[in-house]
C-alpha positions as CSV (number, residue, x, y, z in Angstrom):
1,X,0.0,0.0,0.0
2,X,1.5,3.2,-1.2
3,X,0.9,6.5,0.7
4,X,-1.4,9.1,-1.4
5,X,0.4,12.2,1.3
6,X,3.2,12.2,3.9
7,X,5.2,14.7,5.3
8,X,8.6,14.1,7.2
9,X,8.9,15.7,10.6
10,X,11.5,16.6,13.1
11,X,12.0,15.2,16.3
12,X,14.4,17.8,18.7
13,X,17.8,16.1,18.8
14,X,17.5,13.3,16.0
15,X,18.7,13.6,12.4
16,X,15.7,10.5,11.9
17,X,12.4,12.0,10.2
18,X,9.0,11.3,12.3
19,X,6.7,10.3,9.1
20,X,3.1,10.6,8.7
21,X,1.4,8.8,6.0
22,X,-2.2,8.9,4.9
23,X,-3.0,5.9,2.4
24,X,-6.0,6.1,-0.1
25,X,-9.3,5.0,0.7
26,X,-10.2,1.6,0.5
27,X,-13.7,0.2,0.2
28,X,-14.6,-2.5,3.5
29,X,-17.4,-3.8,3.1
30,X,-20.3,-1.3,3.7
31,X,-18.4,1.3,4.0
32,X,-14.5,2.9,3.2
33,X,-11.4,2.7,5.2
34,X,-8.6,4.7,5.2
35,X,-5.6,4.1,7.0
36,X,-3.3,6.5,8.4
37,X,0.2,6.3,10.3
38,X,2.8,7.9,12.1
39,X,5.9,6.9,12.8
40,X,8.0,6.4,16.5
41,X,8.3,8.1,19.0
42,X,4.1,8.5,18.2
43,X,3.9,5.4,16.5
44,X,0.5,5.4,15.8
45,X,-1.1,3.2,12.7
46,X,-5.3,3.6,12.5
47,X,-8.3,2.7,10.0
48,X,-10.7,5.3,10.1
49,X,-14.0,4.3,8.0
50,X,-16.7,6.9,6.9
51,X,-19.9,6.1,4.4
52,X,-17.9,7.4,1.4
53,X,-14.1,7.1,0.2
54,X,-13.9,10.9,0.5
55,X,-15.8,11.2,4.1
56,X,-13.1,8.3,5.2
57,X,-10.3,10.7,3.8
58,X,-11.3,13.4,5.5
59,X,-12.0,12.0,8.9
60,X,-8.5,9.9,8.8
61,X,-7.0,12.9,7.5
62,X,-8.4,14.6,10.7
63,X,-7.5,11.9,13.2
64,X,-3.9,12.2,12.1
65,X,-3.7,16.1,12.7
66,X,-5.4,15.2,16.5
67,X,-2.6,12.1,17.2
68,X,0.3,14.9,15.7
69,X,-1.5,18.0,17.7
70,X,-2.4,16.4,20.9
71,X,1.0,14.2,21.3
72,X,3.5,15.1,23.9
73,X,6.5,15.4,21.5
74,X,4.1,18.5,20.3
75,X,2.5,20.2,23.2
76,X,6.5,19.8,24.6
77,X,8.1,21.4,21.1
78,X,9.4,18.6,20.3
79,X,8.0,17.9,17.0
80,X,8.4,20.5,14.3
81,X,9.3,21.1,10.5
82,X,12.1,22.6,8.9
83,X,13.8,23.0,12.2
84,X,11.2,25.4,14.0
85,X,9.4,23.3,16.7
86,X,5.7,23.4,18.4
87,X,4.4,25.8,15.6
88,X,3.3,24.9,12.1
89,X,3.1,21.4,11.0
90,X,1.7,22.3,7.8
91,X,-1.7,19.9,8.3
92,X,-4.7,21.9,9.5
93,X,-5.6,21.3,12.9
94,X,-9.5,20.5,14.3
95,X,-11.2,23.0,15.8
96,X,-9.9,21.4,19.0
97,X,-6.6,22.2,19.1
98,X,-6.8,26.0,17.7
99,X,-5.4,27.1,21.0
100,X,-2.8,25.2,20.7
101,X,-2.0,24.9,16.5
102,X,-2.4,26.7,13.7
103,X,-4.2,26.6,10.5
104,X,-7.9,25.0,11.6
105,X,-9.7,22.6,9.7
């Protein structure tokens, strides 16, 4: 299965990129899955399904930014692109962390 996005992260201290990966929707059944993951120190991999491929996309697409926004490595400015840290990960952010990140979704 071949991502259809990813982005490679920093990690404060580590030349290794944290990767997030969103895959293309898959129908399951009833319904669509898409998968999403993110690599160590999150280390997250989830199936998110919705009623149609492009309500699956969205919502894993979503549950990503909340695992990225929420996680520790994050909220501790620890996680960051291009060498800058705790600010803009350049994947909008649900309306739940707009205190916290920018860019909403």
């Amino acid at each position: 299965m071949e991502p259809i996005a990813e982005v490679p992260l920093d990690i404060v201290g580590s030349d290794e990129k944290v990767w997030a990966r969103l895959f293309a929707p898959e129908k399951h059944e009833q319904d669509w899955a898409c998968t999403f993951e993110i690599a160590a120190p999150i280390d997250v991999k989830r199936t998110i399904y919705g009623a149609s491929s492009m309500q699956a996309l969205v919502l894993g697409l979503k549950t990503l930014a909340s695992y990225l926004y929420g996680s520790d490595e994050y909220r501790e400015k620890r996680l960051g692109i291009g060498g800058e840290f705790g600010g803009n990960l350049f994947i909008p952010a649900p309306a739940e962390f707009l205190k916290d990140a920018p860019y909403p979704f």
